[in-house]
Phi, psi and omega in degrees: 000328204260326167310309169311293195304308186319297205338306200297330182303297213262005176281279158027282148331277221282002160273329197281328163318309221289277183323304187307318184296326174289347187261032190241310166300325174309312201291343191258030181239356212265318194294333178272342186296293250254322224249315166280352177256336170341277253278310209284331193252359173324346210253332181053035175228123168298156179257009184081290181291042155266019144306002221024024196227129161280079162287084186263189184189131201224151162291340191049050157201018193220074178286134041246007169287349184188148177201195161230122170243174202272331191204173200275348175359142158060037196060029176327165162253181131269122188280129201297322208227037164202082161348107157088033180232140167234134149290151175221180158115157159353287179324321204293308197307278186332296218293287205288024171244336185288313189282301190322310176289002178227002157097003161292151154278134178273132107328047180246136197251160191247143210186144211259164187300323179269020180257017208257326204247307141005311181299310169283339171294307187283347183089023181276325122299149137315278166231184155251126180266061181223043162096003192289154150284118167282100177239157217310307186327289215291292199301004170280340178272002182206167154262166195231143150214174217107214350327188176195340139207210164215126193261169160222165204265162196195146157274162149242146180223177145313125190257030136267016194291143153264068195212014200267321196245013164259143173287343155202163165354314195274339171259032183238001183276133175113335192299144181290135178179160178230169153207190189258138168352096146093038205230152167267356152306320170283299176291343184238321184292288177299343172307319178298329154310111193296102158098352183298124159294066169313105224264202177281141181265105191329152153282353187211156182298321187294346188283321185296300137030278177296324221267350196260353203250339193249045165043041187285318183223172191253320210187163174232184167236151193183179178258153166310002172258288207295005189264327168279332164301313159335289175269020178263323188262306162280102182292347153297349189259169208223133177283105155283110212240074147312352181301124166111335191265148191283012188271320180336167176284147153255147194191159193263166212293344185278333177313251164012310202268353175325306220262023177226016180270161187210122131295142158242143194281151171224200192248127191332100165116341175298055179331300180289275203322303180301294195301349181267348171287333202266320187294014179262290179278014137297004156256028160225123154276175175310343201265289163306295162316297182277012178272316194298323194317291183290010184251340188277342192268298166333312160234064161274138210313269166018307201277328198274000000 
C-alpha cells in the first residue's frame, strides 16, 4: 500500500512539473497572439455596454428634451444619481427606443450643461442624449451619432410685448435678451440684433425661461421645441419663427445645418457604440422625430 501511495506522489509530482513547464512556455507564444489581436482593439476606446446597460446623461432640465418628475408616470426613468427623482422627455424617449433595440437597460444620470461633454469624455458616460447641437466645436471633443432630430432657431417673447408683431430679426432692435450658456443662440445669433441689450447668459433653459416670464428680458433665443415647451407651459409667450425670410439669423448653410441638427455624443473613437445607435435612428424619419416631439411636449408637467 504505501509502494502505491509513493507511485501516486510521484505520478503527481510529474503532472504538476508538466504543467509549470507548459505556463513557462506561453509567454514566448504571446508576442505572435498578441500582435494578431492589435487590429482588432486599435481604437482602445470601450463601446461602454459591454454590460449590457446605456448610461447617458442629461440635465433633466430643459423640456421638452428632457426633465424631472416625482414618479415613473408617462414612462419616466429613474435618475441613478438623485434618489426618488425620474427623467423624462423627448431624450428620454429617443434613449429607450435606442436600448430596446438593442437589448440594453437604461441608465440616467443628471449632469449639469458644461459637465455633460466632459463626461463623455472622461468615460463617466456612454453618451449624451440631451438636445445637443453637432456643432463643428463639439464634434473635435466628441463623436455624434444621429441626427435624432432637427430644430430651427426661433425667438420668444411675450405676447403683449411690444416685440410681439415682429416679422424679423431688424424688429427686435435695441430689446433686452438672453439665451442659455454655451449655445449658438447666445453667442452667434443675438449679437446679429442691431443695438440688443444682451443680458447675461442663463445657465440653464429653465433660468432663461424665468429671465423671459419675470420680464428680466423682452425675448429670448432658443430652438422650436424648446420654444413650444414654453408656450405650451406659459401661455403668454408668443413663438417668433423667422425662418426661410430674409429676416432671419444668418449663417452659412453648413453653419446652420450644425446648429439645428440634434446628436447624441460619444466619446472619440467609439466606433460600435456610433453604428449601434445609428442603426436605430436610421429607421426613423423626420416625420416620426417630430410625432415623438409633440407627444414629449404634451406631457411635460409645466404644460398641464
Amino acid at each position: 500500500m504505501k509502494k502505491f501511495l509513493s507511485l501516486l506522489m510521484a505520478l503527481a509530482m510529474t503532472l504538476s512539473l508538466a504543467a509549470c513547464g507548459s505556463k513557462q512556455e506561453a509567454p514566448a507564444q504571446a508576442p505572435a497572439d498578441t500582435s494578431t489581436e492589435a487590429p482588432a482593439e486599435s481604437s482602445g476606446v470601450s463601446s461602454g455596454v459591454e454590460d449590457g446597460v446605456l448610461t447617458i446623461a442629461m440635465e433633466c432640465a430643459y423640456a421638452p428634451y428632457n426633465w424631472t418628475q416625482s414618479d415613473d408616470s408617462n414612462g419616466a426613468v429613474p435618475i441613478s444619481n438623485v434618489p426618488g427623482s425620474y427623467a423624462n422627455g423627448y431624450d428620454v424617449m429617443i434613449a429607450k427606443k435606442i436600448c430596446e433595440a438593442n437589448g440594453w437597460e437604461l441608465e440616467v444620470i443628471q449632469s449639469d450643461w458644461d459637465s455633460l461633454v466632459p463626461g463623455v469624455q472622461t468615460g463617466t458616460f456612454d453618451a449624451v442624449i440631451a438636445g445637443q447641437s453637432m456643432t463643428a466645436e463639439r464634434a473635435e471633443q466628441v463623436d455624434f451619432a444621429g441626427p435624432y432630430f432637427y430644430a430651427t432657431i426661433v425667438c420668444v417673447t411675450k405676447a403683449d410685448s411690444e416685440f410681439a408683431n415682429a416679422t424679423s430679426i431688424s424688429d427686435l432692435a435695441g430689446g433686452s435678451c438672453t439665451a442659455q450658456i454655451a449655445t449658438i443662440w447666445y453667442d452667434q445669433c443675438l449679437p446679429q440684433i442691431e443695438g440688443a441689450n444682451i443680458q447675461t447668459a442663463a445657465e440653464t433653459a429653465p433660468a432663461m425661461l424665468m429671465a423671459l416670464e419675470t420680464d428680466t428680458v423682452d425675448f429670448i433665443c432658443t430652438d422650436m421645441p424648446t420654444a413650444q415647451g414654453a408656450v405650451a407651459a406659459y401661455p403668454d409667450m408668443k413663438i417668433l419663427d423667422f425662418s426661410g425670410t430674409d429676416g432671419d439669423f444668418q449663417f452659412s448653410d453648413e453653419v446652420r445645418a450644425e446648429n439645428v441638427n440634434i446628436g447624441v455624443s460619444l466619446m472619440k473613437g467609439n466606433t460600435v457604440l456610433k453604428e449601434a445607435i445609428d442603426s436605430v435612428l436610421s429607421t426613423m424619419n423626420v416625420d416620426d422625430f417630430n410625432s415623438m416631439m409633440e407627444e414629449a411636449i404634451s406631457i411635460q408637467p409645466l404644460s398641464e
